[in-house]
C-alpha positions as CSV (number, residue, x, y, z in Angstrom):
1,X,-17.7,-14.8,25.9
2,X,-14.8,-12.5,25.0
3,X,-12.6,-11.6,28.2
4,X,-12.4,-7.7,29.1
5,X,-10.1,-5.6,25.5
6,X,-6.7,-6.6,25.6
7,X,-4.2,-4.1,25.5
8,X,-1.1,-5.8,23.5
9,X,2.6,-4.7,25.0
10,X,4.4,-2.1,23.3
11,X,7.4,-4.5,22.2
12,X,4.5,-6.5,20.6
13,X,3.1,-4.2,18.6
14,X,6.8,-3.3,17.5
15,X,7.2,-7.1,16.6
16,X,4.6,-7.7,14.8
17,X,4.5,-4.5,13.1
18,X,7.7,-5.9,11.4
19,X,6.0,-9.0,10.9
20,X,3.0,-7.2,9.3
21,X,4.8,-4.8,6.9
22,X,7.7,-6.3,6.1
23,X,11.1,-4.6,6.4
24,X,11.2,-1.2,7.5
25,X,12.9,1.9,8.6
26,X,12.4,3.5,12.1
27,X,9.7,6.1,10.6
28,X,7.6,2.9,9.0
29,X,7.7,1.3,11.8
30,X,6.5,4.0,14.0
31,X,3.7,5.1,11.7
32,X,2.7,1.7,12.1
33,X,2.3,1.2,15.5
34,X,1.5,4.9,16.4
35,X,4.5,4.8,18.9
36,X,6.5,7.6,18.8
37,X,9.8,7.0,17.1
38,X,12.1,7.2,20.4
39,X,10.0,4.8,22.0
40,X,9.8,2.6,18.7
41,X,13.4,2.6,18.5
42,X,13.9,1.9,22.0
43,X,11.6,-1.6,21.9
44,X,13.3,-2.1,18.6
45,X,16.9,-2.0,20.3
46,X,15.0,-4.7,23.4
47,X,14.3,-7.1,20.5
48,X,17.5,-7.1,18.5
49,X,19.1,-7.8,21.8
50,X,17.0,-10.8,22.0
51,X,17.5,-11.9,18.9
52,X,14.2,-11.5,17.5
53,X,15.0,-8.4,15.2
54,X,18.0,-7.0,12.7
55,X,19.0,-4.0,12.1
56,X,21.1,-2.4,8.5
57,X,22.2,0.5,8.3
58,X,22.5,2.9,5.6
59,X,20.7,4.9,2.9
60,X,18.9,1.6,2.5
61,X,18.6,-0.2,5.8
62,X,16.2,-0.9,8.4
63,X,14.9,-3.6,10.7
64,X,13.7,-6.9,10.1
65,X,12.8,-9.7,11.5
66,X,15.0,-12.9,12.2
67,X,13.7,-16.6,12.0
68,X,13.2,-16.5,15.5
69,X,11.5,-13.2,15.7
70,X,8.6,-14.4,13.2
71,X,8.1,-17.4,15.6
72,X,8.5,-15.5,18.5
73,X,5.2,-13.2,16.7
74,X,3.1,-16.5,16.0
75,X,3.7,-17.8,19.4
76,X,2.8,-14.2,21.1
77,X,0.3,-13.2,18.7
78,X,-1.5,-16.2,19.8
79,X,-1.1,-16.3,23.0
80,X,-2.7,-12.6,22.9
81,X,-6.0,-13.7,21.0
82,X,-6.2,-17.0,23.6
83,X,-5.8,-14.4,26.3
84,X,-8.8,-12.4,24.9
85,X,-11.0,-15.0,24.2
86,X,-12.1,-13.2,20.5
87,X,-11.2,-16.0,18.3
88,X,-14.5,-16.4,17.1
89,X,-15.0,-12.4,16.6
90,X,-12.3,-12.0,14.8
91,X,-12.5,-14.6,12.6
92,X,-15.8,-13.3,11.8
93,X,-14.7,-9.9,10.6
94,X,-11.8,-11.8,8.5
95,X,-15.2,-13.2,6.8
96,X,-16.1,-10.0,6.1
97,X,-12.9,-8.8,4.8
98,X,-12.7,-11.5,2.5
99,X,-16.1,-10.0,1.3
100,X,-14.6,-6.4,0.6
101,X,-11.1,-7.4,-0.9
102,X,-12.2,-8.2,-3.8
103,X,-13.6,-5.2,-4.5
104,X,-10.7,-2.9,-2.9
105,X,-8.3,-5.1,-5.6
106,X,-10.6,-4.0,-8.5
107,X,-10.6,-0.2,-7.0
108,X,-6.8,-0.1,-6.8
109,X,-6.9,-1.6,-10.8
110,X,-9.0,1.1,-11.8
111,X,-7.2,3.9,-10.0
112,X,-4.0,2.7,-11.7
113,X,-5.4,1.3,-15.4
114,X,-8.1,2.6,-17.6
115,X,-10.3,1.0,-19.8
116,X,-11.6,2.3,-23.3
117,X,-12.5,0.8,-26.6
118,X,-11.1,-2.4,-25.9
119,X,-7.6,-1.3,-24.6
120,X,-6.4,-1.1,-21.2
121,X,-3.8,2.2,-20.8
122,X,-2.2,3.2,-17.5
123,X,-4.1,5.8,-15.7
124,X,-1.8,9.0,-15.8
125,X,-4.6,11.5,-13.5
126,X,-4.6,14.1,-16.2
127,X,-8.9,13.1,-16.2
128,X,-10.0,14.8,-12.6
129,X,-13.4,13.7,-13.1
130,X,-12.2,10.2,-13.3
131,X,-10.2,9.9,-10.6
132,X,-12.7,11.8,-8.6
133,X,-15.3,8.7,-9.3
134,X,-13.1,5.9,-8.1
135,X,-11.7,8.4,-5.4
136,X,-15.9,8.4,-4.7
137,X,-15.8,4.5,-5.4
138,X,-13.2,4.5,-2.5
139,X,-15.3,6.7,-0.2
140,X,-18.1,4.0,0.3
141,X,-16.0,1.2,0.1
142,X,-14.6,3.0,3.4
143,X,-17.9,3.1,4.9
144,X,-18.2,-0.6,4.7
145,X,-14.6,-1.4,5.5
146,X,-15.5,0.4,8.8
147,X,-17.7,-1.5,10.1
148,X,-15.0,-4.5,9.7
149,X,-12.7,-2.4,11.5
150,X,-14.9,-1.6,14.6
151,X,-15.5,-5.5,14.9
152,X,-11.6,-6.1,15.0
153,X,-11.0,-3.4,17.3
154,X,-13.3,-4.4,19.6
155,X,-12.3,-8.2,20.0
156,X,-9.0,-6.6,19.8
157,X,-7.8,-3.0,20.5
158,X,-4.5,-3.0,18.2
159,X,-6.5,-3.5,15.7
160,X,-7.8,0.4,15.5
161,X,-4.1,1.6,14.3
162,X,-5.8,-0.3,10.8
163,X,-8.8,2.4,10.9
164,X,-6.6,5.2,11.8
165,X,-4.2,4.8,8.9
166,X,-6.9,3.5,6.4
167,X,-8.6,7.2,7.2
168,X,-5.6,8.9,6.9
169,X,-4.8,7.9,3.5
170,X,-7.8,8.3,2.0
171,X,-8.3,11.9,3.2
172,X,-4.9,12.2,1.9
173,X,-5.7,11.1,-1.5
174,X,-8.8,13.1,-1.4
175,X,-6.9,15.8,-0.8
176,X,-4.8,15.7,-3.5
177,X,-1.9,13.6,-2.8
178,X,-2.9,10.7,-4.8
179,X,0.0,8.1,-4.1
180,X,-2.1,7.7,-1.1
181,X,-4.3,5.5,-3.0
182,X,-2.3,2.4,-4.3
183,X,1.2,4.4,-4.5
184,X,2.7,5.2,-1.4
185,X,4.1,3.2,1.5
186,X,1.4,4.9,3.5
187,X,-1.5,4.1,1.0
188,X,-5.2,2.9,1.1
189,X,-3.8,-0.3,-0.4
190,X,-0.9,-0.9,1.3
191,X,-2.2,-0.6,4.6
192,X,-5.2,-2.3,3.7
193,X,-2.6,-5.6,2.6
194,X,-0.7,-5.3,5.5
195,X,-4.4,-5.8,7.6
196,X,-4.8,-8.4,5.6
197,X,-1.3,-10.5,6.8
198,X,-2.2,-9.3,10.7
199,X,-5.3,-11.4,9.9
200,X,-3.7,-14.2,8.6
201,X,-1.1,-14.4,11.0
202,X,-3.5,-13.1,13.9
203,X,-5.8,-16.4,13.4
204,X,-2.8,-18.8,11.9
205,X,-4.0,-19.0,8.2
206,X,-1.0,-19.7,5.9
207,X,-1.0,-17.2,2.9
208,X,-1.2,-19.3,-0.2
């Protein structure tokens, strides 16, 4: 019997945003936690102080997250769905997911390749009407990725920043800005991906 929605700390959801999408600037990381960037930065500055993040600076820099930072995550993240007591529904919906990605990965190969008389060609969007059908394709696929969504965001609520982003991008892309599909920091696929490690490392399943 799951235990009453468990609200996860802000500097958690910082820290395991890092853990989640990898090195980032302050915007990334903001966009991925839906914290506003002054309190982003804020928790950010907490966990460098404790050694758990790194900071670069420059054109190029960011935060990351040190050795002790990523156990720090596995320890807390743990902790969070022991607290919880959703183990079982989460794991559940990763079932599920596992289901779907499959046919997300074949979407995001059609959106970027094409297919005709025995030759595969990079797709270059000058074809509307094909885009439009996988951008279609996509639009269902959503309607079946929700429900996995509502099942992790009700063992556990950080999980709805997922359904959030997942809709943004794909109105995004359905509204012309088609990097939003496989192309863009912000995309269907990356975001979808970076669910996919908060799974993993959510229930403690090595990525092979």
């Amino acid at each position: 019997m799951p235990n009453t929605p468990h609200s996860t700390s802000t500097g958690l959801l910082v820290l395991h945003a890092l853990r989640c999408i990898g090195f980032a600037g302050l915007a990334r990381v903001s966009e991925a936690t839906g914290l506003a960037e002054l309190e982003t930065e804020s928790e950010l500055i907490d966990l460098a102080v404790a050694g758990l993040v790194t900071h670069i600076s420059g054109d190029f820099g960011g935060w990351g997250l040190t050795e002790a930072g990523r156990a720090a995550d596995a320890e807390r993240i743990h902790a969070e769905l022991v607290a919880a007591g959703t183990h079982t529904e989460v794991a559940k919906a990763y079932d599920a997911f596992l289901v779907l990605n499959p046919e997300l990965l074949d979407l995001c190969a059609a959106w970027q390749t094409r297919f005709a008389d025995g030759v595969t060609t990079p797709n270059d969007h000058t074809d509307p009407a094909y885009d439009s059908r996988i951008l279609d394709r996509l639009t269902d696929f959503d309607q079946r990725a929700d429900v996995v969504c509502a099942e992790l965001s009700a063992a556990l609520p950080r999980f709805q920043r997922y359904r959030t982003r997942l809709t943004d991008a794909l109105t995004r892309a359905k509204s012309g800005e088609l990097e939003y599909v496989t192309n863009s920091t912000g995309s269907y696929h990356t975001v979808w991906f970076q669910l996919h490690e908060d799974l993993l490392v959510t229930l403690g399943i090595p990525r092979h």
